[in-house]
C-alpha positions as CSV (number, residue, x, y, z in Angstrom):
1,X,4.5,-9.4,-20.6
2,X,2.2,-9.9,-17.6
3,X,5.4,-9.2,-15.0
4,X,4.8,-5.9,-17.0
5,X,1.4,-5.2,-17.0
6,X,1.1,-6.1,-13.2
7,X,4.0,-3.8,-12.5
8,X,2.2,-1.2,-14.5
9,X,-0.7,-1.3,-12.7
10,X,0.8,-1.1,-9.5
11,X,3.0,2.2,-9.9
12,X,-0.2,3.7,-11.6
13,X,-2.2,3.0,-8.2
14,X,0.7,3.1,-5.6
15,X,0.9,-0.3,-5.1
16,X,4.6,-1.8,-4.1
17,X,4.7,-4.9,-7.0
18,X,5.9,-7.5,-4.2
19,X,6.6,-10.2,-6.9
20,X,5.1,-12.0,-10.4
21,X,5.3,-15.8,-9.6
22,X,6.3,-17.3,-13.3
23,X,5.7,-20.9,-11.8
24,X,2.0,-20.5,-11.1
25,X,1.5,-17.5,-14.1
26,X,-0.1,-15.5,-10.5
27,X,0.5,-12.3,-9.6
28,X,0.9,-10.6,-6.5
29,X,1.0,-7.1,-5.1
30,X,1.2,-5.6,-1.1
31,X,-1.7,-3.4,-0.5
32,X,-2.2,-1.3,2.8
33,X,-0.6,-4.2,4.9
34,X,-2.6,-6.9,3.0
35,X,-1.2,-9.4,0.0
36,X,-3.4,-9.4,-3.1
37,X,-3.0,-12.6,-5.5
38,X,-4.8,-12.2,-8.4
39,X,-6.0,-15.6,-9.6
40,X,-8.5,-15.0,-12.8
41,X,-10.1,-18.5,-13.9
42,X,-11.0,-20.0,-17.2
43,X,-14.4,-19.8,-18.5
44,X,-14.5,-21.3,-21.7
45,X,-13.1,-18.1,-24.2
46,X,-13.4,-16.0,-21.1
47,X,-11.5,-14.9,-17.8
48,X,-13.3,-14.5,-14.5
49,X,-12.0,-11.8,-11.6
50,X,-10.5,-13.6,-8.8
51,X,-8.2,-13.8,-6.5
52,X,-7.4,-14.0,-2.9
53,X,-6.2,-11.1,-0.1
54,X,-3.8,-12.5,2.5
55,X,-2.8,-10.8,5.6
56,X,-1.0,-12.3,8.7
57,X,-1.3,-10.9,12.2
58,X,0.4,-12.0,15.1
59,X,1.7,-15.4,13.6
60,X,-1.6,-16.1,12.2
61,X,-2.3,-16.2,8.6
62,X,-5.8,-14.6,7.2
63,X,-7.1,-15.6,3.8
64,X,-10.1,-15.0,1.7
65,X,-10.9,-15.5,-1.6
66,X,-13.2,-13.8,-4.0
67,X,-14.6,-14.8,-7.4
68,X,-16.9,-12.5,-9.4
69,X,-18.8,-12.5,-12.0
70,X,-16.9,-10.0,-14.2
71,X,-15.8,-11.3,-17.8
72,X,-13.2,-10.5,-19.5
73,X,-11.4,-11.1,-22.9
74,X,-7.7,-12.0,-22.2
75,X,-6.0,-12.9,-19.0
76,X,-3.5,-9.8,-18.6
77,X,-7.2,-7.6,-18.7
78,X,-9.0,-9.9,-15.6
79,X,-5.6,-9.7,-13.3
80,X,-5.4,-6.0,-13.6
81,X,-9.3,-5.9,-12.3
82,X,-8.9,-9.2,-10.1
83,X,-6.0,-6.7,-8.8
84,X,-8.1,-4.0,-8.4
85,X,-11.3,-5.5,-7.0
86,X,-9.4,-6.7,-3.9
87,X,-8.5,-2.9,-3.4
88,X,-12.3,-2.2,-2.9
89,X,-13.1,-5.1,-0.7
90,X,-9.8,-3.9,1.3
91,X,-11.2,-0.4,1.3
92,X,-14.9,-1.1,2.0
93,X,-14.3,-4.0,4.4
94,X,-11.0,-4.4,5.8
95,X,-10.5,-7.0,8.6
96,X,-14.1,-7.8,8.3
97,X,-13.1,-9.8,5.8
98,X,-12.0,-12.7,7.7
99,X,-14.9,-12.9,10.0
């Protein structure tokens, strides 16, 4: 169900789905050169957005991670936005990121 959803949401936005790790229940997509993990967390009946955005540039591996303070019902629901947020901090932000 959620290798679904995420692959969904990834065609609809022209994401390539890079791969749904069942281990871990994460998933990941490639975005403009940058790995997005989303990585919603448990709040009592809720879901929180976040996740973290990966990219690696000459050998060296950049990471940040993100948490927000956007609710949401299920789990499937806060990876699609967890997903979608890392977009706009991609698009607003870029490298800047990692500073």
């Amino acid at each position: 169900m959620l290798g679904g959803i995420v692959n969904l949401f990834c065609k609809l936005f022209g994401l390539k789905l890079d791969k749904v790790v069942n281990n871990k229940n994460e998933a990941s997509c490639l975005y403009k050169g940058y790995t997005i993990y989303a990585k919603p967390q448990k709040e009592g009946v809720q879901w929180l957005t976040a996740g973290v955005i990966i990219r690696t540039d000459n050998m060296v591996v950049k990471e940040h991670k993100f948490v927000r303070a956007d609710f949401h019902a299920n789990r499937d629901t806060a990876i699609e936005f967890s997903i979608s947020k890392a977009q706009q901090i991609i698009d607003l932000e870029g490298d800047k990121i990692f500073n």
